[in-house]
C-alpha positions as CSV (number, residue, x, y, z in Angstrom):
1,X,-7.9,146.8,82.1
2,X,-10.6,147.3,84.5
3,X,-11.5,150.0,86.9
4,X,-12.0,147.4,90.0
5,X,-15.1,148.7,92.4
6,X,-15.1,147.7,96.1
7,X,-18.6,146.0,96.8
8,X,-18.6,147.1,100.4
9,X,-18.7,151.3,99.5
10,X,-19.3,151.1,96.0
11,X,-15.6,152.8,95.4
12,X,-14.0,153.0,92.1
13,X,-10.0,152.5,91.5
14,X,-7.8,153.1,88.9
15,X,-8.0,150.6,85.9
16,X,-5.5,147.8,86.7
17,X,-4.7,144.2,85.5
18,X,-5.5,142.8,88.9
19,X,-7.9,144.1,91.6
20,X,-6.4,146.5,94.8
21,X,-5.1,144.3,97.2
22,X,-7.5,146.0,99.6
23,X,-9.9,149.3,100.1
24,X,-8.3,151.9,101.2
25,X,-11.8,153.5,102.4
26,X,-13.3,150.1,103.9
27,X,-10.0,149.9,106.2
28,X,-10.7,153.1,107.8
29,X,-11.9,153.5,110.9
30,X,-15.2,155.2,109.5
31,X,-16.0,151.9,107.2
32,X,-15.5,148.3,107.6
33,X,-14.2,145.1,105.9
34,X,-17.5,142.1,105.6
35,X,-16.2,139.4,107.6
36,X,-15.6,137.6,104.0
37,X,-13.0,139.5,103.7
38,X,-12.4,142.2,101.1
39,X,-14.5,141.5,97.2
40,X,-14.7,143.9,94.0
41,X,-16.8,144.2,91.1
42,X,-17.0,146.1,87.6
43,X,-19.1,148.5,86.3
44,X,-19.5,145.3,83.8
45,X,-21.0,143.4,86.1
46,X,-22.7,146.1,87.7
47,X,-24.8,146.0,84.9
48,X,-26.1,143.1,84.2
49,X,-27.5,142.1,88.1
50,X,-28.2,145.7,88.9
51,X,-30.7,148.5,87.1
52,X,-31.7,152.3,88.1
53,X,-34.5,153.6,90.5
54,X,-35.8,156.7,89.8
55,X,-38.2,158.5,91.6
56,X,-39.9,161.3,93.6
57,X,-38.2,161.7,96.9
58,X,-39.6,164.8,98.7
59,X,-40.2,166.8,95.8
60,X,-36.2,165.5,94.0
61,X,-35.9,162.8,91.8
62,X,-33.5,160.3,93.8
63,X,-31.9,158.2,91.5
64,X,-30.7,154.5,93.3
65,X,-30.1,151.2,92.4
66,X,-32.0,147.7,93.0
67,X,-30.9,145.6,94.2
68,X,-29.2,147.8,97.3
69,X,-25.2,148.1,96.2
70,X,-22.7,149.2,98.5
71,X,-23.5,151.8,101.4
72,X,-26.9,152.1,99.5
73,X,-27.3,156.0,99.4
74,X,-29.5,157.4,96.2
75,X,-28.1,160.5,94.3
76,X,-30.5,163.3,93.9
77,X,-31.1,165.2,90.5
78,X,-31.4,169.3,91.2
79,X,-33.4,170.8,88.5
80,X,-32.5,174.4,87.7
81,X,-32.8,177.0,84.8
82,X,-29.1,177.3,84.7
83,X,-28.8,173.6,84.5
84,X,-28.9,170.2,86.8
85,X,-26.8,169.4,89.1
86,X,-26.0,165.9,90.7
87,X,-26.1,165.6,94.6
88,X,-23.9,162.7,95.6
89,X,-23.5,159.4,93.5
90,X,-24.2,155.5,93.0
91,X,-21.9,153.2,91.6
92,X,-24.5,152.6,88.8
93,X,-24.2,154.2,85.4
94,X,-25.6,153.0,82.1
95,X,-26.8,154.1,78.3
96,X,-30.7,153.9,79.4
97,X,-29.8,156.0,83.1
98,X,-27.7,158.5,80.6
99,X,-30.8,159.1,78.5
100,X,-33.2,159.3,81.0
101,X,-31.7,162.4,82.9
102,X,-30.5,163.8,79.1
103,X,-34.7,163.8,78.7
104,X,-34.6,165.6,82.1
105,X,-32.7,168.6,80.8
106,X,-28.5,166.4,81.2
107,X,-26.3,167.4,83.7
108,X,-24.2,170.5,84.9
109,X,-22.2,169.4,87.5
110,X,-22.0,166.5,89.5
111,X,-20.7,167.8,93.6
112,X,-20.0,164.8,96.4
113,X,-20.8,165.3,100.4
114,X,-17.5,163.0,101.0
115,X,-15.2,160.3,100.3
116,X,-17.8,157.1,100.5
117,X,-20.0,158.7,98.0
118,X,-17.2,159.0,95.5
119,X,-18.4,155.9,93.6
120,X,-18.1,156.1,90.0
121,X,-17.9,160.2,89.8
122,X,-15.4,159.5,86.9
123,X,-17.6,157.3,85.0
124,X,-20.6,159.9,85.3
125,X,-18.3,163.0,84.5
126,X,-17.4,161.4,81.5
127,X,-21.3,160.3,80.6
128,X,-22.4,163.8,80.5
129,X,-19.6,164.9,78.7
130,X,-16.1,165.5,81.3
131,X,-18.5,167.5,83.5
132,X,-17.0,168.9,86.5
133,X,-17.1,167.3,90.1
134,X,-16.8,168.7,93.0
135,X,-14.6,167.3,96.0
136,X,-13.2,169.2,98.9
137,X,-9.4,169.3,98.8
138,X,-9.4,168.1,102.4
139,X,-10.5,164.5,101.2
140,X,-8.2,164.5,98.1
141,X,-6.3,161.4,99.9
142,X,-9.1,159.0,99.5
143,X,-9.9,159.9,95.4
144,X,-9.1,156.5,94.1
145,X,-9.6,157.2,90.8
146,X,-7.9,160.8,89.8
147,X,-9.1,162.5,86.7
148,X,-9.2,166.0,85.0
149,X,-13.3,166.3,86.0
150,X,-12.2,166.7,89.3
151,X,-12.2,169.8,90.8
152,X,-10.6,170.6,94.1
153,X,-12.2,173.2,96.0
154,X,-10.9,174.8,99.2
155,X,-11.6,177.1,101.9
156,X,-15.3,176.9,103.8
157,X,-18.1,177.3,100.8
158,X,-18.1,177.3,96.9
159,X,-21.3,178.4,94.8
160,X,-21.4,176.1,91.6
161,X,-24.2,177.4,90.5
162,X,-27.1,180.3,90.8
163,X,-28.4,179.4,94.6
164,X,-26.0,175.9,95.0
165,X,-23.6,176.7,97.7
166,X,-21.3,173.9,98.7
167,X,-20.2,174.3,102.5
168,X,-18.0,172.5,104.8
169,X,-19.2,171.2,107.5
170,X,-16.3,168.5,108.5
171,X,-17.2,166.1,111.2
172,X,-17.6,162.8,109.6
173,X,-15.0,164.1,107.5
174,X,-12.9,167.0,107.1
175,X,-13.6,167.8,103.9
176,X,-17.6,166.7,104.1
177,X,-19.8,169.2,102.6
178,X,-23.7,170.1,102.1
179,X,-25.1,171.7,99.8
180,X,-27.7,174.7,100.1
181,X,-30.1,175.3,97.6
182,X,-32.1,178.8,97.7
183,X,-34.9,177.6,95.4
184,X,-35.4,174.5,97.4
185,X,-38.1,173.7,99.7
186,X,-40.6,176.3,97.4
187,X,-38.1,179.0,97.4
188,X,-37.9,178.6,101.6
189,X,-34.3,176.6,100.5
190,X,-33.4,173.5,101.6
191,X,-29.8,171.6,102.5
192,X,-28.8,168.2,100.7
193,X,-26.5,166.8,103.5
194,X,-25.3,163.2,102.3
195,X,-24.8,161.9,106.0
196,X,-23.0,164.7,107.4
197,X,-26.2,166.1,108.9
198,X,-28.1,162.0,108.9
199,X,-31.8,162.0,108.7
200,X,-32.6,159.2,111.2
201,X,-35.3,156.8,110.6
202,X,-37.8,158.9,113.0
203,X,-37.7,162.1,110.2
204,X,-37.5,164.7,113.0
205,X,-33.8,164.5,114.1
206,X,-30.4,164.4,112.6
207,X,-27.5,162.5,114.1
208,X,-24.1,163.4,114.4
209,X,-21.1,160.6,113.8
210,X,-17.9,160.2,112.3
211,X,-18.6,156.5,112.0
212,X,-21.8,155.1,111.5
213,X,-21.5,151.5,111.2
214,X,-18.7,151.1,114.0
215,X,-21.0,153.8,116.3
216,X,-18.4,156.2,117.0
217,X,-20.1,159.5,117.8
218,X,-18.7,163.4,117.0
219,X,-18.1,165.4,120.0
220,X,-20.2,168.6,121.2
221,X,-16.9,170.7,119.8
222,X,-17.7,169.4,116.5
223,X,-21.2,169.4,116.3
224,X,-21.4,173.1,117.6
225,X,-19.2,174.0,114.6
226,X,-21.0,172.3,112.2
227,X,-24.4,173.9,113.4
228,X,-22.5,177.1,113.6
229,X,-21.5,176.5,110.0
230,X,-25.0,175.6,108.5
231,X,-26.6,178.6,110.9
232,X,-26.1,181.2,108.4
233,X,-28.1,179.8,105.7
234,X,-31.7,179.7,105.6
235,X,-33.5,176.1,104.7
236,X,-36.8,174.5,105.5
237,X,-36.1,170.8,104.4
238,X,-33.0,168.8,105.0
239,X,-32.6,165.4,102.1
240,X,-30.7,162.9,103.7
241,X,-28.7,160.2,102.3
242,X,-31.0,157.8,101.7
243,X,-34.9,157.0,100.2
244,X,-37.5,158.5,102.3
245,X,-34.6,160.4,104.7
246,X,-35.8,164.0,104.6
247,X,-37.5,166.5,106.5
248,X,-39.6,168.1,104.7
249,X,-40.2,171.5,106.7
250,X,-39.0,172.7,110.0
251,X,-35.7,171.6,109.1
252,X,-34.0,174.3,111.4
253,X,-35.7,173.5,114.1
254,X,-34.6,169.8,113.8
255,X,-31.3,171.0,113.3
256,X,-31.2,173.0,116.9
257,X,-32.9,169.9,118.9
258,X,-30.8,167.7,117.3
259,X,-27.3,169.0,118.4
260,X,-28.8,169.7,121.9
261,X,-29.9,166.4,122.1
262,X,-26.9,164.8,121.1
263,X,-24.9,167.0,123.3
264,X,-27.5,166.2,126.6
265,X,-26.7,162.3,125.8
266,X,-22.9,163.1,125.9
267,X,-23.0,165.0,129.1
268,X,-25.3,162.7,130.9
269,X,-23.7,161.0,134.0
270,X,-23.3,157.3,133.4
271,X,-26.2,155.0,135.2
């Protein structure tokens, strides 16, 4: 049987004789259905008309795939004494891919920002040897593949590893996380956000949305919480979602003008 993969998020389902009669995640509010109507793929055919990018993204290695698959976010690979750690996921995994990051010192752990990075997580887990990945329990309804490597976590922050803190910011999702990393940024830390904080195209602001493709924007309740949430931790760089998304210093200070501008635009009287 195969393990079906929907080519609008890149999501993986349980092995079955027949594809899902739909995505689960691409009928959401937050995701959408091509006007072609609903197509899958296999990890198969992944293969053979996709290969790995890997490269320096702001001082990471972002690992993606060409051509664009899916949402077309690139993981990042955390380099650390205690070991690596994967920052999201790409629907991409193969022999040459395992070996390359095996020659950067393997993987630890792989942790996920929220439910339309989930990807392949169980193929990579199982790559690198049933390593753990991190999920917040809040999203466990849209894990379309279960498996042992999973690991539920619960409450507002988890450390899985020396100076990786997972925290929950909600907002796009309830379960979305970051991740703050101490070391990052030259020791001045950093946060790997996924798009719960997004670095738009400009570098110098975040935005703020539980749906980006459909434009629907979080409310100033939400985003106070979620900069309320983050405040506590000290960063200088913010890595976005997606190639060349980050800010590479000042990060806080992108973070405050960025909820007050999104708040100013909600408040403004209509003209």
């Amino acid at each position: 049987m195969d393990a079906f993969i929907c080519t609008t998020c890149g999501t993986q389902f349980a092995p079955s004789n027949k594809p899902p009669a739909q995505c689960a995640i691409c009928e959401e509010e937050r995701q959408f259905v091509l006007p072609t109507g609903q197509a899958w793929t296999t990890l198969g055919r992944l293969r053979k008309i996709h290969m790995a990018t890997f490269r320096d993204d702001g001082g990471l290695i972002g690992i993606g795939m060409s051509p664009n698959f899916g949402i077309a976010q690139r993981a990042l690979l955390v380099r650390a004494a205690a070991g690596n750690v994967l920052w999201d996921c790409i629907s991409l995994i193969d022999p040459t891919m395992v070996d390359i990051i095996i020659g950067l010192g393997g993987l630890k752990a792989i942790a996920i920002s929220h439910p339309h990075y989930y990807t392949t997580c169980v193929e990579w887990s199982r790559a690198f040897g049933d390593i753990p990945v991190y999920l917040h329990k809040a999203d466990s309804e849209w894990i379309m593949r279960s498996d042992p490597c999973i690991q539920l976590w619960d409450g507002e922050s988890k450390e899985i590893a020396s100076g990786m803190t997972l925290i929950r910011t909600g907002g796009h999702y309830e379960g979305g996380a970051v991740m703050h990393w101490a070391q990052g940024a030259g020791g001045k830390g950093a946060i790997l956000s996924g798009d719960l904080l997004q670095v738009v195209a400009d570098r110098k602001f975040l935005g703020f949305m539980r749906s980006y493709p459909n434009f629907i924007p979080l409310g100033e309740k939400a985003i106070r919480a979620i900069a309320a949430t983050v405040a506590p931790y000290q960063y200088d760089a913010i890595y976005g979602a997606f190639w060349d998304r980050v800010i590479p210093q000042h990060a806080g200070m992108a973070m405050d003008k960025s909820v007050e501008r999104h708040i100013e635009w909600l408040q403004r009287d209509a003209l």
